[in-house]
MARTORDO-611213 format. One record per residue: residue number from 1; residue in three letters; z, y, x of N, C-alpha, C, CB in turn. Coordinates in Angstrom, 1 decimal. Glycine has a CB too. Layout:
% MARTORDO-611213
+------+-------+--------+--------+--------+--------+--------+--------+--------+--------+--------+--------+--------+--------+
| semi | dovex |    n.w |    n.v |    n.u |   ca.w |   ca.v |   ca.u |    c.w |    c.v |    c.u |   cb.w |   cb.v |   cb.u |
+------+-------+--------+--------+--------+--------+--------+--------+--------+--------+--------+--------+--------+--------+
|  NUM |   Ala |      Z |      Y |      X |      Z |      Y |      X |      Z |      Y |      X |      Z |      Y |      X |
...
+------+-------+--------+--------+--------+--------+--------+--------+--------+--------+--------+--------+--------+--------+
This chain:
% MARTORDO-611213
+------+-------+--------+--------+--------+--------+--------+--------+--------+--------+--------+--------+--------+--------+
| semi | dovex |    n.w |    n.v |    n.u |   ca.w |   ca.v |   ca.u |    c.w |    c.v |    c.u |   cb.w |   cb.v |   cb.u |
+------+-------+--------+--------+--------+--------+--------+--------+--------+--------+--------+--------+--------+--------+
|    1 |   Unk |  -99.2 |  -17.0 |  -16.1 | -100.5 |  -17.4 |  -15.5 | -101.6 |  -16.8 |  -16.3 | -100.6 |  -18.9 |  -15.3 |
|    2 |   Unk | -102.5 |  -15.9 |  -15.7 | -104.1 |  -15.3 |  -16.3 | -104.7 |  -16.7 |  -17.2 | -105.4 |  -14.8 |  -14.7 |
|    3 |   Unk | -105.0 |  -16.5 |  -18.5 | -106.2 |  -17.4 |  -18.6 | -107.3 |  -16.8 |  -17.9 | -106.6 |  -17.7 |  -20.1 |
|    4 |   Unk | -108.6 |  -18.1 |  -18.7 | -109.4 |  -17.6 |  -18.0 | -110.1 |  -16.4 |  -18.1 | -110.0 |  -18.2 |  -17.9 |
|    5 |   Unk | -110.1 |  -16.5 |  -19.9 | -110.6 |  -14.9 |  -20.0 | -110.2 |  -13.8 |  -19.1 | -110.4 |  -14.3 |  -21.3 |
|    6 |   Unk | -108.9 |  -13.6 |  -18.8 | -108.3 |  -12.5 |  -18.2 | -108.8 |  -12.6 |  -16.4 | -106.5 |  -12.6 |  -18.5 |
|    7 |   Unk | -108.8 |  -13.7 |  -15.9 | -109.6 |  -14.2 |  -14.9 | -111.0 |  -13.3 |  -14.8 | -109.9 |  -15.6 |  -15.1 |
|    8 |   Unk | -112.2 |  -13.7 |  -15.7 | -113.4 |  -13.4 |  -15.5 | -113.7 |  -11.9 |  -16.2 | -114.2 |  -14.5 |  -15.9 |
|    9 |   Unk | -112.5 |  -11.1 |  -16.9 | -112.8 |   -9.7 |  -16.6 | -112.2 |   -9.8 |  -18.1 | -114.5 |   -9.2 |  -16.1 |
|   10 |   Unk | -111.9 |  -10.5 |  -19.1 | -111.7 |   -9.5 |  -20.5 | -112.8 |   -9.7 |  -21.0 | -111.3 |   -7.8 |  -20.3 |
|   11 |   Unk | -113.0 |   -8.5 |  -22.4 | -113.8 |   -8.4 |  -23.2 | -115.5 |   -7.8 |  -22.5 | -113.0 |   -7.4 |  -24.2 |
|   12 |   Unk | -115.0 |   -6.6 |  -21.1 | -116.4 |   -6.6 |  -21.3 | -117.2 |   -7.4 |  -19.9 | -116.9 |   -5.0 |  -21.4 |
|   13 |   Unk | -116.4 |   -8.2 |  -19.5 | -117.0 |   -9.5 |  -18.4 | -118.1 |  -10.7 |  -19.6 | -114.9 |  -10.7 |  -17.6 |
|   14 |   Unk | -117.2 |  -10.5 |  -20.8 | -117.9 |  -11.8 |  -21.8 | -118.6 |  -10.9 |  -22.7 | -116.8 |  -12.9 |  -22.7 |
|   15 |   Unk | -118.7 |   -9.6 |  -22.6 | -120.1 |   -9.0 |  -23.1 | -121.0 |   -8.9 |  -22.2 | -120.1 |   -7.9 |  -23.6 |
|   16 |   Unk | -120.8 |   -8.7 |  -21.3 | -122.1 |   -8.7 |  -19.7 | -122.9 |   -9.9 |  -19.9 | -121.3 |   -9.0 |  -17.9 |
|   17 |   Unk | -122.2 |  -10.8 |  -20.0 | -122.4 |  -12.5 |  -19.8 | -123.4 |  -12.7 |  -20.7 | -121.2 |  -13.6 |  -20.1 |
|   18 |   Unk | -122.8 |  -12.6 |  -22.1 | -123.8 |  -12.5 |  -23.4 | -124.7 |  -11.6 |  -23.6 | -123.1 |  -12.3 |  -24.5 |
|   19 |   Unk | -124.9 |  -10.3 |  -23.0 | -125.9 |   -9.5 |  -23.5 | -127.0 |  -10.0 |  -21.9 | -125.3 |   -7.5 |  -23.8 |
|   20 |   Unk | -126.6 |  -10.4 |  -20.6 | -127.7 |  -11.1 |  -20.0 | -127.9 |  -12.0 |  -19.9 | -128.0 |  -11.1 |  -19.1 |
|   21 |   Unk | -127.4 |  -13.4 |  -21.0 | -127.8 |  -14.5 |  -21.2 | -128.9 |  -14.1 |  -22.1 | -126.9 |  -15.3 |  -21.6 |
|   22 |   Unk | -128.6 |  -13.7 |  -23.6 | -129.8 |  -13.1 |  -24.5 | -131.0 |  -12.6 |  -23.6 | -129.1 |  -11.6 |  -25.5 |
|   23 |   Unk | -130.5 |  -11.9 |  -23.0 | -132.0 |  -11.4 |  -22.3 | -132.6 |  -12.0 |  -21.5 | -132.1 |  -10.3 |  -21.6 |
|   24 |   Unk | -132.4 |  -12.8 |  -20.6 | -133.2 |  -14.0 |  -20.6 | -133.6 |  -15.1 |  -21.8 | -132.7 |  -14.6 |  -19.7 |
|   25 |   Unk | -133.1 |  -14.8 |  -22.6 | -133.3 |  -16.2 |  -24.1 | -134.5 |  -15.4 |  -24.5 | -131.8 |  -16.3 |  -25.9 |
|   26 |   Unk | -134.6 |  -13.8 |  -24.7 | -135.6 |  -13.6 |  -25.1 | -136.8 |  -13.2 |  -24.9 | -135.4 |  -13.2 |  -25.5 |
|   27 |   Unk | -136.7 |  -13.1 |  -23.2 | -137.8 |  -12.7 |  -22.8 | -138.7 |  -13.9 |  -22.2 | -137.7 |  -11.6 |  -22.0 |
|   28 |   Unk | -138.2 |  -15.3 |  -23.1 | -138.9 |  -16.5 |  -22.6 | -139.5 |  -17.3 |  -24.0 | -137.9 |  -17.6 |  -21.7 |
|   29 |   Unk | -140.4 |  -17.1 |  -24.0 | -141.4 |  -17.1 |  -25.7 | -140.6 |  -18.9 |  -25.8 | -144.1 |  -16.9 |  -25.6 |
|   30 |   Unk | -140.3 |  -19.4 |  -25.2 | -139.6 |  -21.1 |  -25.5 | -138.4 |  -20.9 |  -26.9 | -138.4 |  -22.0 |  -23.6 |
|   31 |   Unk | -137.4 |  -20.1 |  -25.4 | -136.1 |  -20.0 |  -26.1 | -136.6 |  -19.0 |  -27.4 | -134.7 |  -19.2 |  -25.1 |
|   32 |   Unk | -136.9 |  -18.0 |  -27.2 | -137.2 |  -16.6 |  -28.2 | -137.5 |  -17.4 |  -29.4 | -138.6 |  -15.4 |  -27.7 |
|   33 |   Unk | -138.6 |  -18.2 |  -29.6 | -139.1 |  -19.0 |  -31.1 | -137.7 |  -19.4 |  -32.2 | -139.9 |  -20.8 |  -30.7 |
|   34 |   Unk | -136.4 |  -19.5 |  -31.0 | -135.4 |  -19.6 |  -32.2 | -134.9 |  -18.8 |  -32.6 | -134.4 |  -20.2 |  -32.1 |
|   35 |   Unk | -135.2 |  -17.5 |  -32.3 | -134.2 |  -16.2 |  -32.5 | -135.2 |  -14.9 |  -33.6 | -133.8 |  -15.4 |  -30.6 |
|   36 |   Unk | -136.9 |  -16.0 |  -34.0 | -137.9 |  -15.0 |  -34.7 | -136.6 |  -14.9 |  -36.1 | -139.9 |  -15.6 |  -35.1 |
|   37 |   Unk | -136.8 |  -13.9 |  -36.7 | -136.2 |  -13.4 |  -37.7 | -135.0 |  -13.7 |  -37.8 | -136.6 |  -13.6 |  -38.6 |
|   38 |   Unk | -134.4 |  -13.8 |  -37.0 | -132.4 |  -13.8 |  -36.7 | -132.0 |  -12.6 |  -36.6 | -131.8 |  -14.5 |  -35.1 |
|   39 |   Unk | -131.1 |  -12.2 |  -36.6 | -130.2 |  -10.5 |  -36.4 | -129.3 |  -11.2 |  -34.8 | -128.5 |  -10.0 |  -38.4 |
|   40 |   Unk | -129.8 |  -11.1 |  -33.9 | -129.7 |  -11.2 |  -32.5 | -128.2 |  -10.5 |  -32.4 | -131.1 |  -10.3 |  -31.7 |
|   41 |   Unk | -128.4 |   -9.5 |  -32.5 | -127.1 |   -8.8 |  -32.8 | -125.7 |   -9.5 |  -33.5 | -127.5 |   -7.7 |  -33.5 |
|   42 |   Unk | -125.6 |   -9.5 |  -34.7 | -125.0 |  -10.6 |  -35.0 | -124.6 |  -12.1 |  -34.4 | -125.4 |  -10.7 |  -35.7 |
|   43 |   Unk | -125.6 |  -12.6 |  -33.9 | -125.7 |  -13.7 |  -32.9 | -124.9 |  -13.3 |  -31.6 | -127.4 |  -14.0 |  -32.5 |
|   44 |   Unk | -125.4 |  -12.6 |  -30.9 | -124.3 |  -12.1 |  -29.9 | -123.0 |  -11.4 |  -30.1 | -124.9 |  -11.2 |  -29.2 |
|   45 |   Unk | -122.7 |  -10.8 |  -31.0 | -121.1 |  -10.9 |  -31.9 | -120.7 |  -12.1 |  -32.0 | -121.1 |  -10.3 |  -33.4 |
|   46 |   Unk | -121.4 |  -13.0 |  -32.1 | -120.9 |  -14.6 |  -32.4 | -120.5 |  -15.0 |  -31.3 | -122.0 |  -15.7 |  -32.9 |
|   47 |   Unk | -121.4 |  -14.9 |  -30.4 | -121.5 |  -15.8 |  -29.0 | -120.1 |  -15.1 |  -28.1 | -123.5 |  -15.4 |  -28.0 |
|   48 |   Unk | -120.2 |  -13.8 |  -28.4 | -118.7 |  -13.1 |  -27.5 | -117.2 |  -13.6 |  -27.8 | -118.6 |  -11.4 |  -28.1 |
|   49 |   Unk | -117.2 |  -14.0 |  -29.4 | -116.0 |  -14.3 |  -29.9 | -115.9 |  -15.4 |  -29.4 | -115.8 |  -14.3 |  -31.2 |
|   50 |   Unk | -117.1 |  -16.3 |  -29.8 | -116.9 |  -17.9 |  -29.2 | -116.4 |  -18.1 |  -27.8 | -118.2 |  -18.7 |  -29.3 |
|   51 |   Unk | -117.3 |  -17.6 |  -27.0 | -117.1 |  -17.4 |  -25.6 | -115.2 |  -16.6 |  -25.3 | -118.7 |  -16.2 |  -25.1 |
|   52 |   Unk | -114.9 |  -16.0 |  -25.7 | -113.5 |  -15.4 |  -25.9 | -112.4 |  -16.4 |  -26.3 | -113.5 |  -14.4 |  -27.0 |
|   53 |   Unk | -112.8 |  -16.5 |  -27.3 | -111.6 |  -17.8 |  -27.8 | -111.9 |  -18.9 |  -27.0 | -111.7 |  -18.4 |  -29.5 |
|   54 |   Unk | -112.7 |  -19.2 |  -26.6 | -112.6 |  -20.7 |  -25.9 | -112.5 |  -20.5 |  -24.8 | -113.6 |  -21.7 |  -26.1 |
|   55 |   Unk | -112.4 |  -19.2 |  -24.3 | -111.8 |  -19.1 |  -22.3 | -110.4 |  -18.8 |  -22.5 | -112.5 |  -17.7 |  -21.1 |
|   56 |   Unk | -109.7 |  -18.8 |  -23.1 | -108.2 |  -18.3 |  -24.3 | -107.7 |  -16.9 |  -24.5 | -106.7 |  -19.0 |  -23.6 |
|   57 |   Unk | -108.6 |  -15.9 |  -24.6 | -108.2 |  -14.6 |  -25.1 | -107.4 |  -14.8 |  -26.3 | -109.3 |  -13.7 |  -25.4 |
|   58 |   Unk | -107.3 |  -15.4 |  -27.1 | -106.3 |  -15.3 |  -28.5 | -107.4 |  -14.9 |  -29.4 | -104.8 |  -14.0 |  -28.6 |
|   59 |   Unk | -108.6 |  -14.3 |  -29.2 | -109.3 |  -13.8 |  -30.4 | -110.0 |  -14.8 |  -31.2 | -110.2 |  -12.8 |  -30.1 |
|   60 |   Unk | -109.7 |  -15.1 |  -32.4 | -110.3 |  -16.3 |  -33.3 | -111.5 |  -16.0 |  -33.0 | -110.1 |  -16.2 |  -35.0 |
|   61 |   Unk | -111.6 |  -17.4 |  -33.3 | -113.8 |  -17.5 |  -33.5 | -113.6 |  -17.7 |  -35.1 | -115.0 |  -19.4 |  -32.5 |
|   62 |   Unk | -114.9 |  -16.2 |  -35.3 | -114.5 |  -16.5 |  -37.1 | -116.1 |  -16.8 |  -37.6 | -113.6 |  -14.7 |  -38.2 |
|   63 |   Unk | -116.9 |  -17.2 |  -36.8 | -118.4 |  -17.9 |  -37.2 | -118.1 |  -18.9 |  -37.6 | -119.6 |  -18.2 |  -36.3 |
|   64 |   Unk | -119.5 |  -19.8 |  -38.2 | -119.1 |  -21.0 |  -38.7 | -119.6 |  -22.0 |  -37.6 | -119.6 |  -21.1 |  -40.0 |
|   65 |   Unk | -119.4 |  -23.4 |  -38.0 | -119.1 |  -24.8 |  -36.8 | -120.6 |  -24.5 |  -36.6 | -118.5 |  -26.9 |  -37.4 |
|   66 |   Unk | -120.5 |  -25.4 |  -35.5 | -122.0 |  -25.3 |  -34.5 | -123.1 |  -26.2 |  -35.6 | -121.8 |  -26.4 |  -32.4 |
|   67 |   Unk | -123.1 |  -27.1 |  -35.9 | -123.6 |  -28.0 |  -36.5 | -124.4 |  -27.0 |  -37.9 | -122.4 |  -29.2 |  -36.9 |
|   68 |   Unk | -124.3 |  -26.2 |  -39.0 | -124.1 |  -26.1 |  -39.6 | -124.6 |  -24.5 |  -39.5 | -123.1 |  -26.8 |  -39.7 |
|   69 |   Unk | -124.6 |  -23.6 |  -38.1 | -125.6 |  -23.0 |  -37.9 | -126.6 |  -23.1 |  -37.0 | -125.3 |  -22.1 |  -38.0 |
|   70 |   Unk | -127.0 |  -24.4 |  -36.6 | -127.9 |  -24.8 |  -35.8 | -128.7 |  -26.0 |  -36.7 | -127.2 |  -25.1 |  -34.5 |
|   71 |   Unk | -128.3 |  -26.7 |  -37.8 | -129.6 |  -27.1 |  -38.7 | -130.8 |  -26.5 |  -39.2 | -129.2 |  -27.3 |  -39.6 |
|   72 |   Unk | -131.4 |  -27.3 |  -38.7 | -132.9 |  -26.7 |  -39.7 | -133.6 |  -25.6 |  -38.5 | -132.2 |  -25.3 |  -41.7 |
|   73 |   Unk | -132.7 |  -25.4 |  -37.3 | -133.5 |  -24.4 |  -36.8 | -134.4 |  -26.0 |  -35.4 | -132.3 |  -22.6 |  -36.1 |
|   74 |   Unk | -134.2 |  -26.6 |  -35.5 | -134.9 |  -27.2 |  -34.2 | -135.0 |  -26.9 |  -33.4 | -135.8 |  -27.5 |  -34.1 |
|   75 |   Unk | -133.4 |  -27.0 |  -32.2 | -133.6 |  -26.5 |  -31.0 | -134.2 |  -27.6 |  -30.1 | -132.3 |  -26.0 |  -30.4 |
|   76 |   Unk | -134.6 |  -27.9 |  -29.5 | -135.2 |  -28.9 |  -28.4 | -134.2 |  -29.2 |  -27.1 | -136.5 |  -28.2 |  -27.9 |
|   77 |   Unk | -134.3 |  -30.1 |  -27.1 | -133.7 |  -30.7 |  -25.5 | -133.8 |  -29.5 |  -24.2 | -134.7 |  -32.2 |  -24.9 |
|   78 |   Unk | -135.2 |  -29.2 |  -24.4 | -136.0 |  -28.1 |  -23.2 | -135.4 |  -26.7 |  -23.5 | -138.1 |  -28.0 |  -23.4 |
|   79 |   Unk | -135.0 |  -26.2 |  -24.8 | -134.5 |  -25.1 |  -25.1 | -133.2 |  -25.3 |  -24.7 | -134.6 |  -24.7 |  -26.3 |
|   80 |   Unk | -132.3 |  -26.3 |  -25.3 | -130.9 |  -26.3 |  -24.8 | -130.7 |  -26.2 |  -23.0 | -130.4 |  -27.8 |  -25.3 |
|   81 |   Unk | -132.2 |  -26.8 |  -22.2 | -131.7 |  -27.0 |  -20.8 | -132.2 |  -25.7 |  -20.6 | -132.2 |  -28.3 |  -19.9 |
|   82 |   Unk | -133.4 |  -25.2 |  -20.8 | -133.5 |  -23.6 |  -20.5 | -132.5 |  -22.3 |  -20.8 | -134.6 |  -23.3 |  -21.1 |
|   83 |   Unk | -132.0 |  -22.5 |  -21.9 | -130.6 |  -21.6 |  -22.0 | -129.3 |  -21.9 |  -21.4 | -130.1 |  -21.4 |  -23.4 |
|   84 |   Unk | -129.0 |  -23.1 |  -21.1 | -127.9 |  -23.5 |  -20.1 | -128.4 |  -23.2 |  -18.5 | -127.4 |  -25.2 |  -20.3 |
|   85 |   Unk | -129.2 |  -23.0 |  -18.4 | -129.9 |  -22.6 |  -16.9 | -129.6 |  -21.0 |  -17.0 | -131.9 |  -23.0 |  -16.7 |
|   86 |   Unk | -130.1 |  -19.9 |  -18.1 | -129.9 |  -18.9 |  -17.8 | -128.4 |  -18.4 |  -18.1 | -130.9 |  -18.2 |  -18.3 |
|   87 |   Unk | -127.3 |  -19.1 |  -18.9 | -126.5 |  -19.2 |  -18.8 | -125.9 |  -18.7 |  -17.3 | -126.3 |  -20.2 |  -19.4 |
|   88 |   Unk | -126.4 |  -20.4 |  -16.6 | -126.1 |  -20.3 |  -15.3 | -126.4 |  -19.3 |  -14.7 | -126.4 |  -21.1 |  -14.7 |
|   89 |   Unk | -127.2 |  -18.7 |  -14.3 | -128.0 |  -17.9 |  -13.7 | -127.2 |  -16.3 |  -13.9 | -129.5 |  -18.1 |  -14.3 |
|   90 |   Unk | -126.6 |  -16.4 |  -15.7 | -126.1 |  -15.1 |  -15.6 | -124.6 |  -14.9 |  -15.4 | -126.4 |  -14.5 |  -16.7 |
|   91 |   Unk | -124.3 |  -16.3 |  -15.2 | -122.9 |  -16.2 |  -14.7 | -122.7 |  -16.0 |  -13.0 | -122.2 |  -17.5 |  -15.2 |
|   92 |   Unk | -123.6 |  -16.8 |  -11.7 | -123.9 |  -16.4 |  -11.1 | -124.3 |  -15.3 |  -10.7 | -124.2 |  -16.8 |  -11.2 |
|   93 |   Unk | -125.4 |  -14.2 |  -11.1 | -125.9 |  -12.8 |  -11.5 | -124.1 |  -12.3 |  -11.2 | -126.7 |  -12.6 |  -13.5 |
|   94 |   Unk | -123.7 |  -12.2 |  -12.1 | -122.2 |  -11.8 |  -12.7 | -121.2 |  -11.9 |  -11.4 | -121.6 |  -12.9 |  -14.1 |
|   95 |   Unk | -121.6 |  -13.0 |  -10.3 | -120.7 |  -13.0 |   -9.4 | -119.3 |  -13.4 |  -10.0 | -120.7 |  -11.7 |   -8.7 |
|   96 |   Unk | -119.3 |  -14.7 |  -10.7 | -117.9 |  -15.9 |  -11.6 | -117.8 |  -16.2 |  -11.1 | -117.6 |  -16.9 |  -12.6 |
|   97 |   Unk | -116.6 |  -16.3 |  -10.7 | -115.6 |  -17.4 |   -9.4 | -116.2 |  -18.8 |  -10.1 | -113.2 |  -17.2 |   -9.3 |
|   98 |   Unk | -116.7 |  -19.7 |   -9.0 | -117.2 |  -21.0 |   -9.0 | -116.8 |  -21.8 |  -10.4 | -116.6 |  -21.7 |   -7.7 |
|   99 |   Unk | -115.0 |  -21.9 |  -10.0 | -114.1 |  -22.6 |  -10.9 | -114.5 |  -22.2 |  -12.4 | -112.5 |  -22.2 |  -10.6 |
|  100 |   Unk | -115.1 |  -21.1 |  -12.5 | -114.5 |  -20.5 |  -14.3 | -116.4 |  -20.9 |  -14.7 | -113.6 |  -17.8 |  -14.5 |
|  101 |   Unk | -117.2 |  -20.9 |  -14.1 | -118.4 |  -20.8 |  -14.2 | -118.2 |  -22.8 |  -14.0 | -119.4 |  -19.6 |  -13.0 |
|  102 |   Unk | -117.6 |  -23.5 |  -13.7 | -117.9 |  -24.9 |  -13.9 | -116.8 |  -25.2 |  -15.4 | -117.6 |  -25.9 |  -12.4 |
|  103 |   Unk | -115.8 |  -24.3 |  -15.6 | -115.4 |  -24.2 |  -16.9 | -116.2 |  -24.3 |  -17.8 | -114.8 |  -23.4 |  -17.1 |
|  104 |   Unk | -117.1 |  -23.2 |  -17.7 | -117.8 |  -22.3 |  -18.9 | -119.3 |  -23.5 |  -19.2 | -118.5 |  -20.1 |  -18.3 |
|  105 |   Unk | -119.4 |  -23.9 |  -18.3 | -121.3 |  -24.9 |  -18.1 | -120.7 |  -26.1 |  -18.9 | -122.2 |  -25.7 |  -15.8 |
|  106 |   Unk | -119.1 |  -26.4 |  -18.3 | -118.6 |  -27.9 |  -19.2 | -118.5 |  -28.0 |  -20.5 | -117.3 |  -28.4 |  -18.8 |
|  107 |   Unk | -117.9 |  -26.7 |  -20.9 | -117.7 |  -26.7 |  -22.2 | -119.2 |  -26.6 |  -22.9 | -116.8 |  -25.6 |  -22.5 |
|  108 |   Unk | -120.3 |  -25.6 |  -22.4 | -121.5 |  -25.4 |  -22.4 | -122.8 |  -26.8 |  -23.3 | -121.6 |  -25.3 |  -20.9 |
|  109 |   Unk | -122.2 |  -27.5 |  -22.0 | -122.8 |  -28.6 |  -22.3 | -122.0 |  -29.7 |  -23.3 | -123.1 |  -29.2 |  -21.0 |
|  110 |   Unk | -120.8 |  -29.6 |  -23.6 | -120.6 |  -30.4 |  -24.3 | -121.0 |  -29.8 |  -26.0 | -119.2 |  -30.9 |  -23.9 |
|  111 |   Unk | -121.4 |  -28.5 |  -26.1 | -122.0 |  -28.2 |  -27.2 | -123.2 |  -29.0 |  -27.2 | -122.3 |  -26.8 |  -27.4 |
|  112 |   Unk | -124.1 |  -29.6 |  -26.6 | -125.3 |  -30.1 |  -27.0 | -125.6 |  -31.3 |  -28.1 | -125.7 |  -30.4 |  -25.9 |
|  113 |   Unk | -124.7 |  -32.0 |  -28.7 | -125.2 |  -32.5 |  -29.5 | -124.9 |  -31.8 |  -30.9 | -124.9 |  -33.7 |  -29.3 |
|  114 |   Unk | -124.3 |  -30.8 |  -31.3 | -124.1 |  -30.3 |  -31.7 | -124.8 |  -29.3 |  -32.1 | -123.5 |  -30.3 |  -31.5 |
|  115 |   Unk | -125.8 |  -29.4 |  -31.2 | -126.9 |  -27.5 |  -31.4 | -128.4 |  -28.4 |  -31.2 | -126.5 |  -25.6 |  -29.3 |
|  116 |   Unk | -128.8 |  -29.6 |  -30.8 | -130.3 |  -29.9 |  -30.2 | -131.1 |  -31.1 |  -31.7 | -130.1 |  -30.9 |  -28.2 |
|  117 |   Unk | -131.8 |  -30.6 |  -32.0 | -132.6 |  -31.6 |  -33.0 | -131.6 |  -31.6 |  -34.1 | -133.0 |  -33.2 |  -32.3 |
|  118 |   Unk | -131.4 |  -30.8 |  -34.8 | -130.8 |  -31.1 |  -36.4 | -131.8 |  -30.3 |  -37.0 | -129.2 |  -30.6 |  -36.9 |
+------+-------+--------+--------+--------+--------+--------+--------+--------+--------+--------+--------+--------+--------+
């Protein structure tokens, strides 16, 4: 049986995803305030693996725990719900079979206490 990664396209279905989530993150001065002096790039190298390993490609996630690079930066409730909207939006965009896009929002969201107000 396909996981899901192999489902929603492989490596460059979950680069599509990540390079038009980012772009909506950044062209919205809300989300963008978290990303002033970040290496974006790096960040989206992060977000691909994570996103990879946790739809089950086999490829480690070799960043570090969510907690731990999301201190100190103060994401907000309103940022978390505005980047899970364009999330949505770019999985949608992307044309994700329903199923794998209510995968990807569940897991999504259960990052939130983990990424909002530390």
């Amino acid at each position: 049986m396909a996981t899901i990664y192999e489902r929603v396209g492989g490596h460059a279905a979950v680069v599509a995803v990540i390079d038009g989530l980012y772009a909506k993150i950044l062209a919205n001065p809300v989300t963008a305030a978290a990303f002033v002096g970040r290496d974006v790039n790096h960040t989206k190298a992060m977000q691909v693996e994570l996103f990879s390993h946790t739809l089950g490609s086999g490829i480690p996630y070799t960043g570090r725990e969510m907690i731990p690079v999301h201190t100190g930066l103060h994401i907000t409730k309103e940022q978390f719900d505005l980047v899970a909207g364009f999330l949505l939006a770019t999985l949608n965009e992307l044309h994700v079979d329903q199923e794998i896009v209510n995968t990807i929002m569940t897991f999504a969201a259960s990052l939130e206490p983990q990424i909002i107000n530390l």
